[in-house]
N, C-alpha and C positions, 0 to 999 in steps of 0.2 A: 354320462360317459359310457356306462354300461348298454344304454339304447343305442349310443351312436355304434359298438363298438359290433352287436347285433344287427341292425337295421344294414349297414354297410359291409357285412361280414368281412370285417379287419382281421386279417390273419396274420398279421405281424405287429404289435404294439408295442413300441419304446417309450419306457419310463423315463422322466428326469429327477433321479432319485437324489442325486447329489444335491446336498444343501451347505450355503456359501453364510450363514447365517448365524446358525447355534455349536455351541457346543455340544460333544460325544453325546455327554448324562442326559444332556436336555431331550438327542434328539431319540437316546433310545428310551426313555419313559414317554414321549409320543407314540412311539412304533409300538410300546405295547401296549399302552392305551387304547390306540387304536383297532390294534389287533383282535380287542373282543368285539367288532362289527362283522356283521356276516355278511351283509350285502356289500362289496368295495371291490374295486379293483384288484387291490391288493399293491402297496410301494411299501419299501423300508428304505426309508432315509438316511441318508450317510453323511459324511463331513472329514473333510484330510485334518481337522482344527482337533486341538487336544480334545481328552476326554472332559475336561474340565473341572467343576466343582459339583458336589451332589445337589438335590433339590432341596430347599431348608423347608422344614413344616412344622408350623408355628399351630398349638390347640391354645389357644384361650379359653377366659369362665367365660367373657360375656363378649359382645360386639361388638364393647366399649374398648374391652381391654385386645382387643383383635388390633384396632384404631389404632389404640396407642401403640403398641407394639409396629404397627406397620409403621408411625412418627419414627418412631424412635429408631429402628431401621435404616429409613429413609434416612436419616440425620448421618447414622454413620457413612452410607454411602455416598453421599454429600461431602462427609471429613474424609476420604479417600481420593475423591475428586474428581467423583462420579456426577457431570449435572444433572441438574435435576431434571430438564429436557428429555433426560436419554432414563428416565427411571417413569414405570407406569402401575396404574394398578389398576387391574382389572375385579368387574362383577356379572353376577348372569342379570340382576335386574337393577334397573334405573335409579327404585326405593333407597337401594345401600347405599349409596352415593350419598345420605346424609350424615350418617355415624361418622364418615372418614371426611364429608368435608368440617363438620364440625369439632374434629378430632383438627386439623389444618388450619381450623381458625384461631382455634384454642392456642395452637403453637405459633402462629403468627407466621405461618407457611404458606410459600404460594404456590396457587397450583392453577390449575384449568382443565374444565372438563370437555374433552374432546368430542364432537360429533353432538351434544346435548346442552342442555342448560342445568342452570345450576339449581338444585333442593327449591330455593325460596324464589327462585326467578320462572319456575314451570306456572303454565296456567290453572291449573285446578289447585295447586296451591296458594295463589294470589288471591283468587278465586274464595277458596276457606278464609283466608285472611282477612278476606275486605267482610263480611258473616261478621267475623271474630271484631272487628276493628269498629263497627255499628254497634255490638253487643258492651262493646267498653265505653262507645264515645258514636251516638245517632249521627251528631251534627257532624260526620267526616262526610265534605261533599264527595271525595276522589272515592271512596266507598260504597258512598250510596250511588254513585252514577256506574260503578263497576257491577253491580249484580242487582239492580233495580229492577231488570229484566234477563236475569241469569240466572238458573235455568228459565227459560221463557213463562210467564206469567199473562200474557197479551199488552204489556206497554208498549206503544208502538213511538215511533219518532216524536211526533205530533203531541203527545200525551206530556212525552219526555222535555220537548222545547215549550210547554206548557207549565211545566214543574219548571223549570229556570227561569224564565219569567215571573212566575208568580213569587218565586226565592229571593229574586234579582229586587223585584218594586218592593217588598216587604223587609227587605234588609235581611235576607234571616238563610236559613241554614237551607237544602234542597228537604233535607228529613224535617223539619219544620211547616214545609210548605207540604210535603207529602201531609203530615200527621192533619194539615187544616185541610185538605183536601176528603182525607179519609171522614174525618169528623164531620164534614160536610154532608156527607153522604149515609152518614147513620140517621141525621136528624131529619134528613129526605125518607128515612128507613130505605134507602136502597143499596144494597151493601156491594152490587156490582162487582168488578174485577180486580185486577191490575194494584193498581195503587194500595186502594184496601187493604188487597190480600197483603199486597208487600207489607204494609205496615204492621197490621196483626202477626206477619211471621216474623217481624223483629220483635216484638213487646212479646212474643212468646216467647222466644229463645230467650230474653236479656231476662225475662220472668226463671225460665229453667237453670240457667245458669249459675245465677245466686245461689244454689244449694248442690251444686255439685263440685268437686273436686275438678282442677283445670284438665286435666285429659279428658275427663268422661262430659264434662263443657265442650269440649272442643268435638268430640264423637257424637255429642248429642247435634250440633250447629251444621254439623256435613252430614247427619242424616235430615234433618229438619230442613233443613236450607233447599232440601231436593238434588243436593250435587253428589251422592253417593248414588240414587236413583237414574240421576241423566246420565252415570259416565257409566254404570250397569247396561244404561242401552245401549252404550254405543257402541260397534263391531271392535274398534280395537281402544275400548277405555278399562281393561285391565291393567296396565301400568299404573293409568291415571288413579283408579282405586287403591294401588299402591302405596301412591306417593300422598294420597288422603290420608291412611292408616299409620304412612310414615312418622304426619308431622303430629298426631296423636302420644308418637311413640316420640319425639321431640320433644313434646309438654311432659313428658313422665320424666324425661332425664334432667329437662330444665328446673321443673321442682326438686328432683333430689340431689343436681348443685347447689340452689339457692337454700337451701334446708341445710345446707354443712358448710355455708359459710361462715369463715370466723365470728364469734361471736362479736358486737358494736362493731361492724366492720361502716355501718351506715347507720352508727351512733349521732343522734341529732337532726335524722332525717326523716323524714312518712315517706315511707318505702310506699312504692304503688301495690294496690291488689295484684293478685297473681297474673291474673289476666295480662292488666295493662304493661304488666314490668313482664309478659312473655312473648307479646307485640314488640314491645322498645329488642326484646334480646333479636326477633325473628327480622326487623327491621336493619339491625346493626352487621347481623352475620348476611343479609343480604345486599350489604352497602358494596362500595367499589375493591373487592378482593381479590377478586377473580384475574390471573395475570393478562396481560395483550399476548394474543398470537404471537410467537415467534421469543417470548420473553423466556429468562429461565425459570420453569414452573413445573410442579409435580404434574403428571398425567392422569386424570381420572376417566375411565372410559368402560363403557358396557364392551363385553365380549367378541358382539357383535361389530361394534365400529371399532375393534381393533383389527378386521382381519385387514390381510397387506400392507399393517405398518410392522416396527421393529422397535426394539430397546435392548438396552445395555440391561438393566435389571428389570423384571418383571415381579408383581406381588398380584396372586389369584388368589381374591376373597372369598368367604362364605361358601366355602366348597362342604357344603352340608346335604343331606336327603331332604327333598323338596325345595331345597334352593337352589344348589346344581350338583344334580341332573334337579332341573323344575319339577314341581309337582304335577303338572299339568302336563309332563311329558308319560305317566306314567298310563294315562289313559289313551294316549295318542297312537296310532299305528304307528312304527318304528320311532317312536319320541326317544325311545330313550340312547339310540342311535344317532339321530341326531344332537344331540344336547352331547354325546363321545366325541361327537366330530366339530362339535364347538369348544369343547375342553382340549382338541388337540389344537386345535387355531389358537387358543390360549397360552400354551405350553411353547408354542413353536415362534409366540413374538420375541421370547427371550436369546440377547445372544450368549452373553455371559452368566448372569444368575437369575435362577429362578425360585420363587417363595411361596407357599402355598398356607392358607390359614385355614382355620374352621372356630369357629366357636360354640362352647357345650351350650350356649343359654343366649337367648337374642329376643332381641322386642321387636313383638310381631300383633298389630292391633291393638297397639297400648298394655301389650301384656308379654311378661316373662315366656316365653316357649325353649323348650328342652331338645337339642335335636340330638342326630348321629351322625359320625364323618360319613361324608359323600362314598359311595361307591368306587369313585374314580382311586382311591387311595386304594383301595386293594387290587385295583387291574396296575399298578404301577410295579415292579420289583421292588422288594425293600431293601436293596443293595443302593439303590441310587438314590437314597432321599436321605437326608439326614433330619433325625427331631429334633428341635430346640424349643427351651423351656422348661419349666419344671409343670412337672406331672403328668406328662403327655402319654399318651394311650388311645390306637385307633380299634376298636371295634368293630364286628364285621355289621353290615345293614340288617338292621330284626332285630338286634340285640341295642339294649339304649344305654348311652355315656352316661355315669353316675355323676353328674354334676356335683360340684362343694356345696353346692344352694341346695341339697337335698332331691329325694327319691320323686321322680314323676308317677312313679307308678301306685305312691301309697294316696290314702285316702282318708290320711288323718292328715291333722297340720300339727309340724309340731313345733316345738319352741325356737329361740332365737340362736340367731349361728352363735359360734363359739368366739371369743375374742380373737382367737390366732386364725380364725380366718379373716381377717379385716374389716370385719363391717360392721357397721354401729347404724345405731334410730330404734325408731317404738318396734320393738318386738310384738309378733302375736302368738298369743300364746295357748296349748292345744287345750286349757279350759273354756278359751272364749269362745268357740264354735264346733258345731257336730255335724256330721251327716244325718240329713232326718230333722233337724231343726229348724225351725218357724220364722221369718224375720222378715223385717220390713226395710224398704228403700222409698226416699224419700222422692224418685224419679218413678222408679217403677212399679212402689207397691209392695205388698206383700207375695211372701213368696215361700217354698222348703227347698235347705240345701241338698242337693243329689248328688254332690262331687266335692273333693276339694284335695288339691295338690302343691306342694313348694311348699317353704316353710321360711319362718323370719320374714325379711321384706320382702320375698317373693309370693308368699302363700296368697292362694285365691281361692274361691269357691266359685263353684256351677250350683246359681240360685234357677228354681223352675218357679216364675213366677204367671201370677192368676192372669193376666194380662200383656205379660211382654214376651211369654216363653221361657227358654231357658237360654242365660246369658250368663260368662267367667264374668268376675269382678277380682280386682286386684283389692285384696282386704286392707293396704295402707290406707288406699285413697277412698276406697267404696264408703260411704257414711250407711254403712248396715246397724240397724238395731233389734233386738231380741223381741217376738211377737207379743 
């Protein structure tokens, strides 16, 4: 607008500032949102519609309890007689879309996510899954024919209608007729391509996985697998590596449900391995949930495919630094600019009320991460927003949220939280590990610790190990032992 406004030298420009849409609050915590962009037109948006109610902003400890809190919410403005059609909640990225729908399953709430697909229905996560689904059980033919040649290995058509065939006269599984096929070809001593390789890189991973904890199973199987690598190639598979890291961070919450459930709850039963019983959970929350077009159902939607629609009540998640504004805007010419002017598109679907969250602590890569409320919360006036919740405190950007889960910045670990903070499991405790000490993994070797932060179930260490680098491990799940 600013070219056309140049190129054509417009000397008279009428704004349509009026807005038929939001309330007063909403629209002047837009306007001054906005207002710290310096390249813009320049509108301030108005409305003849009451001033309304203030903005609610919700800090949670974790992403989890963000979730809940937005359910819980939701519920009341449902018992008000708000549908749930006209209620939405938005994110900057595709990834969050799992905590809240799994937060939605949990409550046995429907919802639909608009413009996208859902957590367990994307391709790169189907993709992990079928990895995952061979690694618990070979013989899954709908597995082995989904990444046989995924990422590409050279099985070609031909190769593939050869493998079914020989599955088909032999009665037997496609991974059966792979494994005779492979074996074939060692006793030729020709170890050739395709097939082979596939086969060796399932007896690898089903090999590695037996000794690690299921998240760092599952992170080892989408690096090994190649599908971390292929969506790194590809111009726009940053989401996709996203929603890889997501369902890592999936497996960490799935064990520490399964880990506090009542005791004999599945007295008399052989529970399946973690694995197999984290496929049945990823299978079941991807069954038929998701509401029909048109039904009444929560709104789940990125940022982006919310612009030009509206709602009655709006919830803006994860308004964190390097979530939004994204991290990647920070190196961008005018990113952080733009990622304002996606927060205002945000701010301006709401008619009636608007809610904004953050969370001190969110799982990012299968691991605890410590953030800071977003920036946007201090270009807003603090007259229009109200906090709710106990213990809520925004911080300016540079300065970091002290989390109840302990100090990011120390570099001891120290012992287990306190009972009145709520959380219970095997503590770790600041005898069992040091900065400067020796230790081995049973993945990667021996190594010396150079970091280590969080404390109780969240403490991890930065091992720099002889052969894999330096890599965080979460100290629950990590099988670390002293050199």
């Amino acid at each position: 607008m600013q070219d056309l406004q140049k190129d054509f030298a417009i000397e008279r420009v009428i704004k349509l500032e009026q807005n038929y849409r939001s309330h007063g609050h909403i629209l002047d915590a837009a306007n001054a949102l906005i207002g710290h962009n310096r390249r813009r037109l320049g509108k301030n948006l108005w409305t003849s519609e009451a001033k309304g109610e203030p903005l609610r902003v919700f800090e949670a400890a974790t992403d989890l309890e963000e979730a809940a809190s937005i359910v819980a919410e939701v519920r009341s403005l449902r018992a008000e007689g708000v549908a749930l059609l006209h209620i939405a909640v938005l994110y900057r990225s595709n990834a969050q879309s799992r905590v809240l729908e799994h937060a939605l399953f949990t409550a046995g709430m429907p919802y639909r996510v608009y413009g996208g697909l859902r957590f367990f229905e994307r391709q790169e996560v189907k993709h992990a899954l079928a990895y995952l689904r061979l690694v618990a059980n070979p013989d899954d033919d709908g597995a082995t024919a989904r990444v046989i040649n995924f990422p590409a290995r050279g099985i070609g058509n031909r190769s593939l209608e050869q493998l079914a065939d020989a599955a088909k006269a032999g009665g037997t599984s496609l991974w059966r007729a792979a494994l005779a096929k492979a074996e074939g070809r060692r006793q030729k001593e020709d170890s050739g391509k395709g097939i082979p390789t596939f086969v060796a890189l399932i007896e690898h991973m089903r090999d590695a996985a037996k000794d690690l904890p299921l998240p760092e199973a599952i992170a080892h199987v989408i690096e090994a697998s190649g599908l971390a690598a292929h969506y790194r190639g590809e111009k726009e598979g940053a989401d996709r590596l996203e929603n890889l890291s997501e369902l890592v961070n999936a497996a960490v919450t799935f064990v520490a449900e399964r880990n506090v459930q009542p005791a004999g709850e599945a007295a008399g039963m052989d529970e399946p391995d973690e694995l197999t019983a984290f496929l049945a959970h990823a299978a079941l929350e991807a069954g038929e949930h998701q509401a029909e077009a048109g039904a009444d159902a929560l709104q789940l939607m990125t940022v982006h495919s919310a612009k030009g629609l509206e709602f009655h009540s709006v919830f803006v998640s994860g308004l964190e630094e390097g979530l939004f504004p994204h991290e990647n805007s920070l190196t961008e010419a005018d990113g952080i600019e733009e990622e304002r002017r996606l927060m205002y598109v945000a701010l301006t679907r709401a008619r009636r009320r608007l809610y904004l969250s953050f969370a001190q602590s969110r799982m990012l890569h299968g691991q605890t991460r410590y953030g800071i409320a977003s920036r946007f919360f201090h270009e807003i006036p603090e007259a229009l927003m109200r906090r709710v919740g106990a213990g809520f405190r925004i911080q300016d950007p540079g300065s970091r949220i002290r989390a109840t889960r302990g100090d990011m910045g120390s570099s001891q670990i120290t012992g287990p939280f306190d009972s009145a903070q709520g959380r219970h499991g095997s503590p770790v405790t600041s005898s069992a590990w040091r900065v400067g000490q020796s230790v081995v993994h049973p993945t990667f070797g021996a190594g010396v610790i150079v970091n280590a932060e969080g404390r109780g179930l969240d403490a991890r260490v930065q091992v720099n190990f002889r052969s894999g680098g330096l890599k965080w491990l979460m100290l629950e799940y990590a099988k670390l032992a002293p050199a």
